[in-house]
N, C-alpha and C positions, 0 to 999 in steps of 0.2 A: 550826406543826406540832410536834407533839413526838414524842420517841421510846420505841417500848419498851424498855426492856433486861431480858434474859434470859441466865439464867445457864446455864455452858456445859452445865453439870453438869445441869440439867435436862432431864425426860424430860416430852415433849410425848404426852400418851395420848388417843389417840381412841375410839371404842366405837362397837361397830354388836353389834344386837341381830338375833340368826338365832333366826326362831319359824316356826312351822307343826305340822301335827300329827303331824310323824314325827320321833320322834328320832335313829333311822340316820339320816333324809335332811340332819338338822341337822348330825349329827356328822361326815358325811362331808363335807358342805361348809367346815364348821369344819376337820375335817383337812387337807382340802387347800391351806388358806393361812395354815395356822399350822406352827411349829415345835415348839410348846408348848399339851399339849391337856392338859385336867382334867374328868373325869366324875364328878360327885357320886352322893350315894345318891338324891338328890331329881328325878331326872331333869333335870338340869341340863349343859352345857355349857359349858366354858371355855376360849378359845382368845386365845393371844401372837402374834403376828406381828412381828416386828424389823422395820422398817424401813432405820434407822440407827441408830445407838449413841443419838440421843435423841430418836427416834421411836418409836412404835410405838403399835399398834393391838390393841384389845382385843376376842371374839366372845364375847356371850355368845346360849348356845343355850337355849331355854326348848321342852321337849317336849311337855306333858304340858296339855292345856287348861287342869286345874284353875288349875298354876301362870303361866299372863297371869295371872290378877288377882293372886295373891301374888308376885310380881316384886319387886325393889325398883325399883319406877319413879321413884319421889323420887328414888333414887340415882344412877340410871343415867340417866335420861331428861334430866339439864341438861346432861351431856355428848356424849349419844348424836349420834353423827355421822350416824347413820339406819338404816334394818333391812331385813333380807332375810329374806323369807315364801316359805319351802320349803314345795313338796309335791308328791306324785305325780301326774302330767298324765291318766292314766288311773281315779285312783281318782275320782268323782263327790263323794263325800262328802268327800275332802279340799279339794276347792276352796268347800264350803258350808262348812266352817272356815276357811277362809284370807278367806271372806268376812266372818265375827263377827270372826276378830284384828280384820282392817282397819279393822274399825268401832268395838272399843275401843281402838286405837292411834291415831285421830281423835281421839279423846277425851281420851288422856294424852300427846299429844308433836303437835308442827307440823312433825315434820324429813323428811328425803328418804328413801324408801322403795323398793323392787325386790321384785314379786311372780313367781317364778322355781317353772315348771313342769318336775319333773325328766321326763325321756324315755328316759331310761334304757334299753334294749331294746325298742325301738321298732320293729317291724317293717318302718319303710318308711328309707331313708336320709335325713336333713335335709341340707343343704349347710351347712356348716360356717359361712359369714357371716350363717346367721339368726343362730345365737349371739351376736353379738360387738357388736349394737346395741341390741339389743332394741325395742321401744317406748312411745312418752311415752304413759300414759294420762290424767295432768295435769303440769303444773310440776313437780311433786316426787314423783310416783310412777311407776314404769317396770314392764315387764312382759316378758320373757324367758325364753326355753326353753334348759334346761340339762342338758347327759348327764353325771350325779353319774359315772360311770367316767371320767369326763376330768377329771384336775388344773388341765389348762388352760384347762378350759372353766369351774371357779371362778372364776378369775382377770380371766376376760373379764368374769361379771358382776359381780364387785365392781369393775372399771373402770368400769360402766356407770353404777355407784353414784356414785362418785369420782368422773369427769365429770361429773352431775346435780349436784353440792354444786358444782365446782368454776366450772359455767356461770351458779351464782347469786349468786357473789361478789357483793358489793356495792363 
């Protein structure tokens, strides 16, 4: 057996890729579990999350359909810890987008995924523990309903994420 060595000073970066067809729905999930948010002119999203002083975690939000295919995929996709596909649970036509992502993210990445329907002013109450598990639609992709007005209810679906990677260790 041998061992890694890493140095202290080293900053350990993960990346998870937040797409779907609304850039509020991106930016607000981005905002809420990052400390450090950056909006480009290109409709683009960027968000920091600290972990610990040499961790941290990196969001990028991609809005705009044109830009899936002009992403830097090459760049981002060997790192990509896996991604979260925002959209609004009511609109119809977002979920027929969240269907073309899913099918060219087949295409450029194998990693673990979370398809998260925001509910946002929803007329009827949900109980608070649909959120917090969501469901396996295969091995590596999950599906989830999220009220973008709750901070905390971010948090639960990127745990949802985080568990899926973390239960495939090898």
């Amino acid at each position: 057996m041998s061992f890694l060595s890493i140095h202290k000073d080293t900053h350990r970066i993960g990346e998870i890729v937040v797409a779907g067809p609304s850039l509020p729905l991106q930016k607000r999930f981005i905002t809420h579990l990052c400390n450090e948010v950056v909006i480009t002119g290109n409709s683009t999203v960027f968000g920091r999350s600290k972990i610990t002083d040499e961790l941290q975690i990196f969001f990028y939000g991609i809005g705009e359909k044109e830009n899936y295919m002009d992403f830097a995929w090459d760049l981002v996709a060997p790192k990509m810890l896996g991604y979260v596909l925002v959209y609004n649970w009511f609109e119809g036509n977002s979920f027929a987008s969240v269907q073309n992502l899913l099918n060219m993210l087949a295409g450029h990445t194998d990693c673990h995924g979370i398809v998260v329907g925001d509910v946002a002013g929803m007329p009827i109450h949900i109980e608070p523990s649909v959120y917090e598990s969501g469901f396996s639609l295969s091995s590596k992709l999950y599906f989830a309903l999220w009220d973008s007005t709750d901070k905390a209810n971010a948090k639960s679906v990127l745990k949802i994420l985080i568990d899926s990677l973390i239960n495939h260790l090898e």
